[in-house]
LUMMAR-751583 format. One record per residue: residue in one letter; x, y, z of N, C-alpha, C, CB in turn. Coordinates in steps of 0.2 Angstrom, whole numbers, padded with zeros to 4 digits, always signed. Glycine has a CB too. Layout:
N
AXYZXYZXYZXYZ/...
// end
This chain:
288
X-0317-0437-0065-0310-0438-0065-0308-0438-0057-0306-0432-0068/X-0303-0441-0057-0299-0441-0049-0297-0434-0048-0292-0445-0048/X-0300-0433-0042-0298-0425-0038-0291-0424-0038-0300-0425-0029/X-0284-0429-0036-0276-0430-0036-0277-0435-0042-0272-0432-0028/X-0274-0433-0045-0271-0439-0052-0269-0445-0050-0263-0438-0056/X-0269-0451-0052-0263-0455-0049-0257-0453-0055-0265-0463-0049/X-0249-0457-0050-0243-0455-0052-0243-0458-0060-0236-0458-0046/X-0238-0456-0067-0237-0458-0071-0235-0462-0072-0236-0455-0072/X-0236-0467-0067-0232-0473-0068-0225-0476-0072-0236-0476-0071/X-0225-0478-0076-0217-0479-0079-0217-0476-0087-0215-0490-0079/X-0222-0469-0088-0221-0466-0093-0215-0462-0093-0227-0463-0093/X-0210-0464-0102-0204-0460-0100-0205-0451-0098-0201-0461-0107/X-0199-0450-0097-0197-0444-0096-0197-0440-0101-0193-0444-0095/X-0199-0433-0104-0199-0428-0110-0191-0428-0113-0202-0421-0107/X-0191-0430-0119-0184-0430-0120-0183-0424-0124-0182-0435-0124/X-0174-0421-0125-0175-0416-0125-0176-0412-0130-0171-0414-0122/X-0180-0415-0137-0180-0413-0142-0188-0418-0141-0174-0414-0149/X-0192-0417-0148-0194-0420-0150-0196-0427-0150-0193-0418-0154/X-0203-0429-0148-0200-0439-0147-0200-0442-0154-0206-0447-0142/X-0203-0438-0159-0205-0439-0164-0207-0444-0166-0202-0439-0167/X-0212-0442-0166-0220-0447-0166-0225-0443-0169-0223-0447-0157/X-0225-0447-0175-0230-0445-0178-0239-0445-0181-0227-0445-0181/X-0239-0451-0177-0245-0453-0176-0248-0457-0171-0247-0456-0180/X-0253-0455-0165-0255-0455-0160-0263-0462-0162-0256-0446-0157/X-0263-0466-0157-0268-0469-0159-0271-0473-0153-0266-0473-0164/X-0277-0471-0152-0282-0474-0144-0288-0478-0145-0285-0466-0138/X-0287-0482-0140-0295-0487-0140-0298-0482-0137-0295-0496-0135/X-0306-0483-0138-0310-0477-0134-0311-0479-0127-0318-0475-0138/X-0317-0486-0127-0318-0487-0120-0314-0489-0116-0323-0491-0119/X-0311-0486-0109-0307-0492-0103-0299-0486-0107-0308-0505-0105/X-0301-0483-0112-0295-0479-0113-0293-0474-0113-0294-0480-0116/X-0296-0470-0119-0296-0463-0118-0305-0460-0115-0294-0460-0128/X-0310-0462-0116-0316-0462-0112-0313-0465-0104-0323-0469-0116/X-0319-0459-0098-0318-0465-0093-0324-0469-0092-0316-0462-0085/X-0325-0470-0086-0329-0477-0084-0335-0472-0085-0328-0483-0076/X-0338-0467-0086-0344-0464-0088-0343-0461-0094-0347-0459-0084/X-0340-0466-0098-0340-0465-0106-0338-0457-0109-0348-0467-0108/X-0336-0453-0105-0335-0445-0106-0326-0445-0110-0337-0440-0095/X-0328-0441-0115-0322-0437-0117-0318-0431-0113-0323-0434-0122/X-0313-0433-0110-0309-0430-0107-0309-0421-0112-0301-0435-0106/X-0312-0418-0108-0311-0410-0110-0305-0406-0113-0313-0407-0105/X-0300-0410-0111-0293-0406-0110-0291-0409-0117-0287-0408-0102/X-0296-0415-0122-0293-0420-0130-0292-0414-0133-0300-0425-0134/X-0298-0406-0135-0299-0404-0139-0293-0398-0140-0304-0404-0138/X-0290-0395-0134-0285-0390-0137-0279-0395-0138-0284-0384-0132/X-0276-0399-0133-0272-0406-0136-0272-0407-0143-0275-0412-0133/X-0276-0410-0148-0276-0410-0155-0275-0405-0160-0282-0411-0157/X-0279-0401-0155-0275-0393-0160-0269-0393-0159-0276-0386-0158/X-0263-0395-0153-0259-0394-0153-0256-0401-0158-0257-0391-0146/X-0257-0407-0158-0256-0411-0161-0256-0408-0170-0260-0416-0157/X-0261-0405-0171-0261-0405-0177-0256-0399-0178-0270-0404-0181/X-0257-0394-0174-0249-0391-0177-0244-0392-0179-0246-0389-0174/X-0242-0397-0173-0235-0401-0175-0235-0407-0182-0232-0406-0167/X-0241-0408-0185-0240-0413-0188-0241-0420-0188-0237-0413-0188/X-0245-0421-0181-0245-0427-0178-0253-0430-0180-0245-0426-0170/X-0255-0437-0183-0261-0436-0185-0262-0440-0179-0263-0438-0192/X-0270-0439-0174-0272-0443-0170-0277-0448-0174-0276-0438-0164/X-0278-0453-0171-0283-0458-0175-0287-0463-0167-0276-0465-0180/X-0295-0464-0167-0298-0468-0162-0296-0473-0166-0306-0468-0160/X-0295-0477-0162-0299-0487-0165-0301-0487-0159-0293-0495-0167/X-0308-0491-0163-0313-0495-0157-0315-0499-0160-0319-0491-0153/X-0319-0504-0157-0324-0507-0160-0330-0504-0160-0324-0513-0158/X-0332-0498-0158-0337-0496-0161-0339-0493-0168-0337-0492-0159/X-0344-0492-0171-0344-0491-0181-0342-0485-0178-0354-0491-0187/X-0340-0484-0186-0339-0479-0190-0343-0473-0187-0341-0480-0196/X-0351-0473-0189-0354-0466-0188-0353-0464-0180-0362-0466-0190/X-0351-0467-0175-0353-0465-0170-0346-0463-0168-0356-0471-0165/X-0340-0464-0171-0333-0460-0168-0334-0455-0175-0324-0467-0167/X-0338-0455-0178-0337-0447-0184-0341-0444-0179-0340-0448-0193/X-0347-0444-0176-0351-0442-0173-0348-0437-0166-0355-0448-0172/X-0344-0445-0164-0339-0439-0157-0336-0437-0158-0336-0440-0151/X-0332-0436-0164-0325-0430-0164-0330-0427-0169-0315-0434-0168/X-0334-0424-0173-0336-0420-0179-0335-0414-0178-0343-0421-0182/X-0331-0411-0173-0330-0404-0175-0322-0405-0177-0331-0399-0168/X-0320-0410-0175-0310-0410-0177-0310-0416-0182-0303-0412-0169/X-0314-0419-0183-0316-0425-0189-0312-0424-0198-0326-0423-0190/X-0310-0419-0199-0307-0417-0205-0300-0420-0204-0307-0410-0206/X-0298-0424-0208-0291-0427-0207-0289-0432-0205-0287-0426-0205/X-0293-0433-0200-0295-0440-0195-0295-0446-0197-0299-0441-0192/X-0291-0451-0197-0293-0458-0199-0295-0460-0192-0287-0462-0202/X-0302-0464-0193-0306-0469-0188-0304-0476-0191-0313-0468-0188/X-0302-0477-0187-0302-0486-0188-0306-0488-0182-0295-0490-0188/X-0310-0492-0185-0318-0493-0183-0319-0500-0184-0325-0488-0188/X-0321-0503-0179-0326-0509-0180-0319-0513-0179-0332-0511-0187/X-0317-0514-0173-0311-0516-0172-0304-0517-0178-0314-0523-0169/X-0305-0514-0182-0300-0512-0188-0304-0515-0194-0291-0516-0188/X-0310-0518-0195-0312-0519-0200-0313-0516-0205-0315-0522-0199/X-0314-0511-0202-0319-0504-0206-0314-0498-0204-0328-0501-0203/X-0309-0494-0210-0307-0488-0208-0306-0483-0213-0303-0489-0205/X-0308-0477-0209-0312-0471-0215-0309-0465-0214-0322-0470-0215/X-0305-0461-0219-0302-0454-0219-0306-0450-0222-0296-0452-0222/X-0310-0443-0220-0314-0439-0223-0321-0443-0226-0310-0435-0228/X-0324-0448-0223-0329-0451-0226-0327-0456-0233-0333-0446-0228/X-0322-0456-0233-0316-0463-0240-0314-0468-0237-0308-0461-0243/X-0318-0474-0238-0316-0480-0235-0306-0482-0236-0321-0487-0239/X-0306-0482-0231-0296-0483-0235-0294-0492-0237-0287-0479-0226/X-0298-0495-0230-0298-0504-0230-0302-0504-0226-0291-0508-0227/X-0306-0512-0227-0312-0515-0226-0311-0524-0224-0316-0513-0232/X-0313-0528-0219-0310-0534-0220-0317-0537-0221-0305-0538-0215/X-0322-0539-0224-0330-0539-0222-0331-0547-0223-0335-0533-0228/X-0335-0550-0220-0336-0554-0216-0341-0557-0222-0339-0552-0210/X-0340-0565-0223-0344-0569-0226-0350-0568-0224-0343-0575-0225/X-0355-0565-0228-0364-0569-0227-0364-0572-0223-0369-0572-0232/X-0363-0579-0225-0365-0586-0223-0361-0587-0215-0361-0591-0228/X-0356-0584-0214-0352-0584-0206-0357-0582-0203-0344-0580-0204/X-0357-0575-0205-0363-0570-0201-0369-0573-0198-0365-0565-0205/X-0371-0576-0203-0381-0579-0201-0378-0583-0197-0387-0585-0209/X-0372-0588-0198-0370-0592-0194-0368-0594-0185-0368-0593-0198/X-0367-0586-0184-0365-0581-0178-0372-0581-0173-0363-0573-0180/X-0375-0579-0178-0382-0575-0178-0385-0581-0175-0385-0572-0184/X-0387-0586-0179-0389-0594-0176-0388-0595-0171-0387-0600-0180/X-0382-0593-0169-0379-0597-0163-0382-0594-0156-0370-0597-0163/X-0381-0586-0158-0383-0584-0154-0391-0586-0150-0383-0578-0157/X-0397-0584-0156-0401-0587-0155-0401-0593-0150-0402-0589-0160/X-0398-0599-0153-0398-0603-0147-0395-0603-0140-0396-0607-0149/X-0392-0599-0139-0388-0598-0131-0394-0595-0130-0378-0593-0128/X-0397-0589-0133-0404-0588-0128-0408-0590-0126-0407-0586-0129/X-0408-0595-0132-0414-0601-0132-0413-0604-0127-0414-0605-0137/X-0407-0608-0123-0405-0609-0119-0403-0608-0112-0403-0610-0121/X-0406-0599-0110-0405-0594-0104-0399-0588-0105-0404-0599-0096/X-0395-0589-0109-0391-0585-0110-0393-0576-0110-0389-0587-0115/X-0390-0574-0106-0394-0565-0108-0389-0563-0114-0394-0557-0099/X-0391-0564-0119-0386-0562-0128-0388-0560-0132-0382-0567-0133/X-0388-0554-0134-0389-0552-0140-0384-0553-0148-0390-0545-0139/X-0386-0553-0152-0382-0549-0159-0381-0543-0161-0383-0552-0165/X-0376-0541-0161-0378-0536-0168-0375-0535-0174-0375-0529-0166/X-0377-0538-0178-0373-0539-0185-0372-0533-0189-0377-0545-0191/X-0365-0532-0190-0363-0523-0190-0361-0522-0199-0354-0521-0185/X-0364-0519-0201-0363-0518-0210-0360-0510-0210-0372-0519-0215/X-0357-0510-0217-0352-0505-0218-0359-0498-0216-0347-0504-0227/X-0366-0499-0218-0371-0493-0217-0374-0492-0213-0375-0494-0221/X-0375-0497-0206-0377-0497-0202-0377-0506-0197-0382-0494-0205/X-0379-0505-0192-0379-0511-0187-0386-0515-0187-0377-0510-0179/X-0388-0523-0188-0394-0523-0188-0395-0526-0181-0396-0526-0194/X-0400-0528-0177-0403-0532-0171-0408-0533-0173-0405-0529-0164/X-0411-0541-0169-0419-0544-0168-0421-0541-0163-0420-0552-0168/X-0415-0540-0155-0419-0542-0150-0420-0533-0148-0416-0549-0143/X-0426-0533-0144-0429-0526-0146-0431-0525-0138-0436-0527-0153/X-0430-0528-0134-0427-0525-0126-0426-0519-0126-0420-0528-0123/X-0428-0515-0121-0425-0508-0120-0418-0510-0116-0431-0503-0115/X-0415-0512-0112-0410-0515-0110-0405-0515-0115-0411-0520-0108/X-0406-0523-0119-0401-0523-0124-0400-0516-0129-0404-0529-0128/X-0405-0514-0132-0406-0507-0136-0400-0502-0133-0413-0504-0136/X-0402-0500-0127-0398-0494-0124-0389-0497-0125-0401-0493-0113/X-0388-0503-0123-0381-0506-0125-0378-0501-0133-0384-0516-0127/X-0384-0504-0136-0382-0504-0144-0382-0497-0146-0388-0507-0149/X-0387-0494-0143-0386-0487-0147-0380-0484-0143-0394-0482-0148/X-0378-0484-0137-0370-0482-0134-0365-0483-0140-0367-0488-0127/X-0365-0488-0144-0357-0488-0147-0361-0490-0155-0351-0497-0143/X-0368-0492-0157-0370-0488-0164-0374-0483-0164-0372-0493-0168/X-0372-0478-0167-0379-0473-0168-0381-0474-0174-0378-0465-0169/X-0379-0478-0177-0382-0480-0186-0385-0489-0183-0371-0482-0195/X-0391-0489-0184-0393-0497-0180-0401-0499-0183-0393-0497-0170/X-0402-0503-0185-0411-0503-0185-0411-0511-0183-0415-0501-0195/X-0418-0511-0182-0421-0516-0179-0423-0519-0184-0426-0514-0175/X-0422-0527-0187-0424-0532-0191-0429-0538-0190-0418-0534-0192/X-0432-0542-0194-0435-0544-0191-0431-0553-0191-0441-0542-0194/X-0425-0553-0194-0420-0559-0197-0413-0554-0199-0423-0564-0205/X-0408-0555-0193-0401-0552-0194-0397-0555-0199-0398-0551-0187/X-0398-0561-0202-0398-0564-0207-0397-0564-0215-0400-0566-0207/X-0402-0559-0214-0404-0559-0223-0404-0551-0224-0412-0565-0225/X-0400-0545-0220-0397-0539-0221-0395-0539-0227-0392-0538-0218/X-0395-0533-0231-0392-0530-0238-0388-0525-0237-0397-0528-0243/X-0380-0529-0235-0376-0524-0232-0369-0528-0232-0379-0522-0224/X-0364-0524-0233-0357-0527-0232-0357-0529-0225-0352-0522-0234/X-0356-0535-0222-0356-0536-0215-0348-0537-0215-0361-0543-0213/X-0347-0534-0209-0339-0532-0208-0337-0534-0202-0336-0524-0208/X-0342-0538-0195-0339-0542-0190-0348-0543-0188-0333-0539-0182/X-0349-0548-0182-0355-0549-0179-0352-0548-0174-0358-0555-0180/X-0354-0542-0167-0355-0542-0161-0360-0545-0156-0355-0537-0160/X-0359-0547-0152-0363-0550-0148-0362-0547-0140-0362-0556-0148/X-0368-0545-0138-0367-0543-0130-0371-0546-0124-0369-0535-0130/X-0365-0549-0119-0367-0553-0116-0369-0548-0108-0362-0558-0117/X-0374-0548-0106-0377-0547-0101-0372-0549-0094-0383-0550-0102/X-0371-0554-0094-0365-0558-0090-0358-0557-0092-0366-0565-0090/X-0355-0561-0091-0347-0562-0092-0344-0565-0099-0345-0567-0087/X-0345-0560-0105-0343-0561-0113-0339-0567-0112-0338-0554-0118/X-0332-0566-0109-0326-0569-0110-0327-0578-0105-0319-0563-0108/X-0332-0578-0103-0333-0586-0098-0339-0588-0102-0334-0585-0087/X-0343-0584-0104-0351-0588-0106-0351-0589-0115-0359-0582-0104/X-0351-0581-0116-0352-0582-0122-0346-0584-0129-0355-0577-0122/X-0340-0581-0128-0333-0582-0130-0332-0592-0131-0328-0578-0124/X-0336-0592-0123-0333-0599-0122-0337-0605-0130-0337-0602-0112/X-0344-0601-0128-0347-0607-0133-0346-0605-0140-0356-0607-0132/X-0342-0601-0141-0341-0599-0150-0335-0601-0150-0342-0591-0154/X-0333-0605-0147-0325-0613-0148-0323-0612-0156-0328-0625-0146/X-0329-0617-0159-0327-0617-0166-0329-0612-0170-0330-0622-0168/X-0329-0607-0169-0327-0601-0174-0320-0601-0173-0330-0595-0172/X-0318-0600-0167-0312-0597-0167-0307-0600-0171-0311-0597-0162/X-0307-0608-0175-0306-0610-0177-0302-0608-0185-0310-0612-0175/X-0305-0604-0187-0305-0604-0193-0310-0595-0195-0307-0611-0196/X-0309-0591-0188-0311-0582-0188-0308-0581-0182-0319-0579-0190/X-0309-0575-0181-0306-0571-0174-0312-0571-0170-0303-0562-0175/X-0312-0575-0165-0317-0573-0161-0314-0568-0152-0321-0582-0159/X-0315-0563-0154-0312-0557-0147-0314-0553-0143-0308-0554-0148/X-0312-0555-0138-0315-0552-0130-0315-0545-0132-0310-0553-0121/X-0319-0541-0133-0319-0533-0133-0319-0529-0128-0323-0531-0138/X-0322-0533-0124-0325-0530-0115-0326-0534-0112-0332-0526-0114/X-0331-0530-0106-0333-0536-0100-0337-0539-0103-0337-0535-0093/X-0343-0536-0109-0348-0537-0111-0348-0540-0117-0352-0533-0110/X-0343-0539-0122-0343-0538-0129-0338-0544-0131-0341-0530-0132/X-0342-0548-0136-0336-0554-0141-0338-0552-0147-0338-0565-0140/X-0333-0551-0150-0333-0550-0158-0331-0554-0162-0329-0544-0161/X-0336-0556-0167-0334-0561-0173-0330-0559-0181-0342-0563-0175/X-0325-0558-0180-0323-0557-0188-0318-0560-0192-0321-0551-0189/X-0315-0559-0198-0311-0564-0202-0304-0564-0196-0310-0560-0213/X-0301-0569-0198-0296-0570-0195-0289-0565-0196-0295-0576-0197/X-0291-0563-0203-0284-0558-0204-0288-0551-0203-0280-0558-0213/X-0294-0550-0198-0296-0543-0197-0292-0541-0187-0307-0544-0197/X-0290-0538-0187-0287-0533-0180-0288-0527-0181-0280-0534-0179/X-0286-0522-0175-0284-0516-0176-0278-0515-0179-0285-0512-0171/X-0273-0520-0178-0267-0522-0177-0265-0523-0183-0265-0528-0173/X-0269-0524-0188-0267-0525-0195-0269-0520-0198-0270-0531-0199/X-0276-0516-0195-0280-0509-0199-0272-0506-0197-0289-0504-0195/X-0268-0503-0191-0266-0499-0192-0257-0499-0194-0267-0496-0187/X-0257-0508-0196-0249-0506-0199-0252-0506-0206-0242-0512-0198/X-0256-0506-0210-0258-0504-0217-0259-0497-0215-0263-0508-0221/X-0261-0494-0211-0261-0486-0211-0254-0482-0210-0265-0484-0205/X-0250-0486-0208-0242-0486-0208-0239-0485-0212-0239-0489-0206/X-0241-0490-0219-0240-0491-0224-0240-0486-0227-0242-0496-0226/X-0247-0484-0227-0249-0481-0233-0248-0473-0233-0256-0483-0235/X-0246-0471-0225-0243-0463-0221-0237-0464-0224-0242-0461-0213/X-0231-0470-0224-0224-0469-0222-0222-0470-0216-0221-0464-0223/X-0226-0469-0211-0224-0469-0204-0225-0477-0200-0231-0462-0201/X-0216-0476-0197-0214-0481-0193-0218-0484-0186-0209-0479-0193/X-0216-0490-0186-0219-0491-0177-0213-0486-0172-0218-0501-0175/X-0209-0484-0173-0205-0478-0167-0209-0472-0170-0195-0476-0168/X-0211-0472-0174-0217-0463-0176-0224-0465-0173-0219-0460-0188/X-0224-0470-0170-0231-0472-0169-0231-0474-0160-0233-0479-0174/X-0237-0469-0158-0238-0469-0151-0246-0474-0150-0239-0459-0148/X-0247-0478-0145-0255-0481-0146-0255-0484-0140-0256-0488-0152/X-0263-0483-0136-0265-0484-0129-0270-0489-0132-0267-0477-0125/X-0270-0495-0127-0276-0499-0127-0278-0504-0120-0275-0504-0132/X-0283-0506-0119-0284-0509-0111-0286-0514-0112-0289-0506-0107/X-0288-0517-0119-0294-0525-0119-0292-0528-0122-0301-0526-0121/X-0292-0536-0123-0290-0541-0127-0288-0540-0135-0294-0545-0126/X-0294-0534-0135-0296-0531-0144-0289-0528-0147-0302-0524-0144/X-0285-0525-0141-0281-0521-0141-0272-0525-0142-0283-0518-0134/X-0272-0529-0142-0267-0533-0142-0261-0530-0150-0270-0540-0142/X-0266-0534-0154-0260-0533-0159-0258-0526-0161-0261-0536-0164/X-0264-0521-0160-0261-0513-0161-0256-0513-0156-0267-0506-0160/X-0256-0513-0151-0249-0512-0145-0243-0515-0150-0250-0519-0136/X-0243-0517-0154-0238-0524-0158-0235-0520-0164-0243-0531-0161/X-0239-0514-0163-0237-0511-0171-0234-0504-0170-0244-0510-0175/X-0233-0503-0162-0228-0497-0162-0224-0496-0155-0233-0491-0163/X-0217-0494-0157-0214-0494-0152-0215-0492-0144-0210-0491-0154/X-0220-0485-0147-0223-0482-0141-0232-0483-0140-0222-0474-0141/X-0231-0489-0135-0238-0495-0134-0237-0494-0126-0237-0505-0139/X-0243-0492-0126-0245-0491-0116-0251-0496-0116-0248-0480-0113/X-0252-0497-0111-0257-0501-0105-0257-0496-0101-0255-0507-0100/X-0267-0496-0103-0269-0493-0096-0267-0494-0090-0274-0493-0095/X-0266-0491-0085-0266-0495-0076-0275-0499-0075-0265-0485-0067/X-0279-0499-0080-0287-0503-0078-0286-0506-0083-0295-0499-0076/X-0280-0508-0087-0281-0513-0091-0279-0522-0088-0276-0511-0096/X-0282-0523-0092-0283-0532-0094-0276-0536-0092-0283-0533-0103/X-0274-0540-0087-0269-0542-0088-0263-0545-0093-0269-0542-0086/X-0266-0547-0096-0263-0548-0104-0260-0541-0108-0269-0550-0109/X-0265-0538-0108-0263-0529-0111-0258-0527-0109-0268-0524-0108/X-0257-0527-0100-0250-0524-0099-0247-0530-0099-0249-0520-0091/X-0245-0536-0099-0240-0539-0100-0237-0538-0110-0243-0548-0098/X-0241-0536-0111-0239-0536-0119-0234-0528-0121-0249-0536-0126/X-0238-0523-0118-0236-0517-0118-0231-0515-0116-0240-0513-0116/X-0226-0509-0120-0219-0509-0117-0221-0505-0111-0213-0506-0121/X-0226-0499-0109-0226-0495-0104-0231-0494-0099-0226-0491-0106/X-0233-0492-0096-0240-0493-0092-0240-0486-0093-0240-0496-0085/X-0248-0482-0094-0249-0477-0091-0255-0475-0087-0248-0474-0094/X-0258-0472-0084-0261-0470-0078-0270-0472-0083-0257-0460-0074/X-0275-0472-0078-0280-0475-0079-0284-0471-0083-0283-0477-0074/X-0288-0475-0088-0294-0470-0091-0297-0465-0085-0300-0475-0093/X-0298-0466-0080-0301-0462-0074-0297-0456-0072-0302-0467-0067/X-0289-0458-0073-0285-0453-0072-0281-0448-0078-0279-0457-0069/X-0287-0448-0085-0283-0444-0088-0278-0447-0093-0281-0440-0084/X-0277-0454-0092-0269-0457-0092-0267-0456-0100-0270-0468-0088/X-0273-0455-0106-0270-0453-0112-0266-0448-0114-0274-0452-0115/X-0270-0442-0110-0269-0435-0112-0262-0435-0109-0275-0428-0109/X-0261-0435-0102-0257-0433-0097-0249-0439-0100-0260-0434-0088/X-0250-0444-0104-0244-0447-0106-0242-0445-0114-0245-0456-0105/X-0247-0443-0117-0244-0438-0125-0241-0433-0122-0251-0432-0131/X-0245-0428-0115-0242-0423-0116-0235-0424-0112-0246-0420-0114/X-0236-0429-0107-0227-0429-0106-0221-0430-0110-0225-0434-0101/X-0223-0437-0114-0218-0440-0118-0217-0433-0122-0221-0446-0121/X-0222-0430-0128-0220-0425-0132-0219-0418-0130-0224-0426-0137/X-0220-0417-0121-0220-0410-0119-0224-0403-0121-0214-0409-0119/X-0231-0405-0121-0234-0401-0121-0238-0401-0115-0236-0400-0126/X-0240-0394-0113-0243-0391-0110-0250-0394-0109-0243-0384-0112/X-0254-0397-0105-0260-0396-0105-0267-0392-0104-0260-0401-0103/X-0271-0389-0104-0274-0385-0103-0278-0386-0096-0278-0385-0109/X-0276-0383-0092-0280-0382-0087-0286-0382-0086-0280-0377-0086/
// end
């Protein structure tokens, strides 16, 4: 963390009741993580205080499932994860909605992949099922990638022919996702979501898959409005969740698209910029 914060940027002012906000909702990497992937220490009495009031916190990432039940499992009771860029999202271990990916797209991802390698590309796949993520390429490199954001993962010997609900295909580019690899999956995008998830990460999924859709059906199904709904995001992935609630921040180390979309800016994953904008907007204390 920065020794001096940076300032709170154009985060409102504590209003003099309640903002009334009842569900809180953060991308992990580039968001509530800083750039050494670490959970800000100050999350955990924060939630308690959130859960006092009522407030349900929710990650979306594109990371699976097991690995955001894995990092919250001591406050994990109640928690909805919306996982795998909204494709996959689970309360108490109960799938609530799923958008899962044609076989046939998938192998079809997977092929492609293959070939940019074939061709000098540094790319992997990871073809992501509701049970676990599968890989071929078996690099210690690539690997350390994968198991960062899956802890459910095995090694295959044909990512193709998995026996598994496949719910997107990730791919991680060694280089530049959004100029190399993004570029050459043109005709996906055609007719599925093909999206910049990072520097590194392009995600393949159905067209009507977003976080942006996972969390207004989670709206749906609470009662809770886009003015009851707070959400922080920094990457392309991040777009249409910003869309789904009144109180929608850009990180200050977000994407510039991100902050052009977002009504507010707040202060950088490096600076805390989650904790310290809940805790202004809704005036609580944070823990020393």
């Amino acid at each position: 963390m920065s020794a001096t914060p940076a300032p709170l940027l154009d985060v409102p002012a504590p209003r003099s009741g309640p903002a009334g906000i009842r569900l809180v909702v953060t991308d992990m990497d580039g968001t509530l993580l800083d750039d050494a992937k670490r959970i800000p220490g100050g999350l955990w009495p924060l939630l308690g205080e959130l859960r006092r009031r009522g407030v349900l916190f929710s990650p979306a990432s594109g990371r699976q499932y097991a690995t955001l039940a894995r990092q919250f499992a001591d406050v994990a009771e109640g928690m909805v994860f919306i996982a795998e860029n909204g494709t996959y999202v689970v309360r108490d271990g109960v799938e609530l909605s799923s958008d899962p990916l044609d076989p046939s797209v998938a192998a079809d991802v997977a092929r492609r992949v293959r070939r940019l390698a074939a061709d000098g590309v540094d790319v992997g796949a990871v073809v992501c099922g509701k049970r676990s993520a599968y890989v071929e390429r078996t690099d210690a490199a690539f690997l350390a990638e994968v198991r960062r954001y899956y802890v459910e993962h095995r090694v295959v010997e044909d990512v193709t022919a998995v026996d598994d609900d496949v719910i997107k295909v990730a791919l991680f580019d060694f280089g530049s996702a959004e100029r190399r690899t993004a570029a050459a999956l043109r005709d996906f995008a055609a007719t599925h979501r093909v999206v910049v998830s990072g520097e590194h990460w392009v995600d393949v999924m159905n067209r009507t898959a977003n976080k942006g859709a996972a969390l207004r059906a989670l709206q749906r199904e609470l009662g809770i409005t886009s003015a009851q709904t707070m959400v922080f995001g920094d990457y392309l992935n991040d777009l249409e969740m910003l869309d789904a609630a009144d109180w929608s921040f850009a990180m200050a180390n977000a994407h510039p698209d991100v902050v052009r979309r977002a009504r507010h800016l707040a202060p950088s994953n490096n600076d805390n910029g989650v904790l310290r904008t809940i805790a202004r907007v809704m005036d609580i204390s944070l823990a020393s």
